[in-house]
C-alpha positions in Angstrom: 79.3 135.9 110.3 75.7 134.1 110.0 76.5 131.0 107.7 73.1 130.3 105.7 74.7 128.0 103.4 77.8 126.6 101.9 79.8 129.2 99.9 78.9 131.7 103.1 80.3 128.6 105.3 83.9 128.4 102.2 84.1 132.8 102.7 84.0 132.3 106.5 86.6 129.5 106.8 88.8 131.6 104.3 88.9 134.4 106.4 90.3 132.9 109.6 93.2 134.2 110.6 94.7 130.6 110.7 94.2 128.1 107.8 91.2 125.6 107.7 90.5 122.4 106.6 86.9 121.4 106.5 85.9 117.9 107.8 82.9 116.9 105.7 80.7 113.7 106.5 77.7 113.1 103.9 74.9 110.8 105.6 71.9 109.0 104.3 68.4 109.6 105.8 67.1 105.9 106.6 64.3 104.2 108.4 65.4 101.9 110.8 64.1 98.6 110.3 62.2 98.5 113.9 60.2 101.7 113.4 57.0 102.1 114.0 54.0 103.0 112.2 54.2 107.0 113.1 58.0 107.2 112.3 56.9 105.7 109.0 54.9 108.0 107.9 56.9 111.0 109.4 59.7 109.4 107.3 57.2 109.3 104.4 56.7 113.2 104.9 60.8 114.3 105.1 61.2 113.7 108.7 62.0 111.6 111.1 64.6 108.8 110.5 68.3 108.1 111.2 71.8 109.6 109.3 73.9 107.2 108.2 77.6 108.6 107.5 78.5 107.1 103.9 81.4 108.8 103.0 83.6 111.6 104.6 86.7 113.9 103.4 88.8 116.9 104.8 90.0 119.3 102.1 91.5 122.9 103.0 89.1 125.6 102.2 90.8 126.8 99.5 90.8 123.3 97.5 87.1 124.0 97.4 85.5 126.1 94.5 82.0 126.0 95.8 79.4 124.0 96.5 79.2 122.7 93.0 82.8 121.4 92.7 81.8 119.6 96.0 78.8 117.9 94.8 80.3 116.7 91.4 83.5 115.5 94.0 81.2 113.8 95.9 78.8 112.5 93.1 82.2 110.4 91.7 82.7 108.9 94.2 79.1 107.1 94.0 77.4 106.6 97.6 74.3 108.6 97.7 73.8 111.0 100.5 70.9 113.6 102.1 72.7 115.3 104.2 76.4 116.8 104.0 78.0 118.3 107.7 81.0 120.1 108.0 83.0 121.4 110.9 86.5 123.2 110.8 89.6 122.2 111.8 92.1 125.0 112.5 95.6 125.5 111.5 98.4 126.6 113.9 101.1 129.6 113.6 100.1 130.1 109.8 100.2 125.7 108.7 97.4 124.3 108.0 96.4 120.8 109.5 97.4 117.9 107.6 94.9 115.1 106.1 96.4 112.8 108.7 95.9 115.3 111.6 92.0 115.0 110.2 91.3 111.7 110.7 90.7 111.0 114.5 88.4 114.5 114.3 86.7 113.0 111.2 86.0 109.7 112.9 84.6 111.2 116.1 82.7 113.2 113.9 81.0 110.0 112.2 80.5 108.9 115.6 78.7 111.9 117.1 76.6 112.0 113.5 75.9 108.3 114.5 74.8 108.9 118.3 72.9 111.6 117.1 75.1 114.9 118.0 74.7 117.4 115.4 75.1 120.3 117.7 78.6 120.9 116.7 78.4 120.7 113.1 76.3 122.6 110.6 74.5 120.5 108.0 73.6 121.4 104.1 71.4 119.6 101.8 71.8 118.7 98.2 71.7 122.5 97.1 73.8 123.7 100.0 71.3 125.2 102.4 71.8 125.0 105.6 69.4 122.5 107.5 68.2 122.9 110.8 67.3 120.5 113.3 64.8 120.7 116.2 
């Protein structure tokens, strides 16, 4: 299935034949303070920069509604974010991973985000497109 944004991303992880739960890091787009004058003014035009994770959750695909529910979720709970990436966890003989079995996948995620890895997650902005990066 091509995912091209969130609710095709929600129908995909639904229809595993083992139970999901979606690790989801939302990251800020920020300057860093030693950049130069060309990364400022890529920054300036929407590119360029560095991802800051500010908040992260795992919920089971079928706690999500859509992308909606997930942006309100995520608007509560206050930091403000670009970018949202998600990855799937899988389930084993029909039981779906708990929240505590998310956690260490979650923080290597943050890491990887960190460092600059985004190859194994997709990414969605603010209206739940998917982003590419080059």
């Amino acid at each position: 299935m091509n995912i091209t944004d969130f609710a095709t991303l929600l129908k995909a992880a639904r229809g595993q034949r083992e139970p999901q739960r979606l690790l989801l890091v939302f990251a800020v787009a920020e300057l860093p303070s030693d950049a130069n004058q060309h990364e400022q003014e890529r920054f300036a035009q929407g590119q360029g920069g560095a991802l800051s994770p500010v908040l992260c959750v795992d919920k089971l695909a079928d706690e999500l509604s859509d992308f909606a529910a997930l942006l309100d979720e995520a608007e509560a709970a206050g930091p403000t974010w670009d970018l949202v990436f998600a990855a799937g966890l899988s389930g084993r003989a029909g039981i779906a991973p708990s929240s505590d079995e998310a956690e260490q996948p979650l923080k290597m995620m943050v890491g990887a985000i960190q460092s600059g890895s985004l190859s194994n997650f997709l990414a969605f902005d603010r209206q739940g497109q998917v982003v590419s990066f080059y």
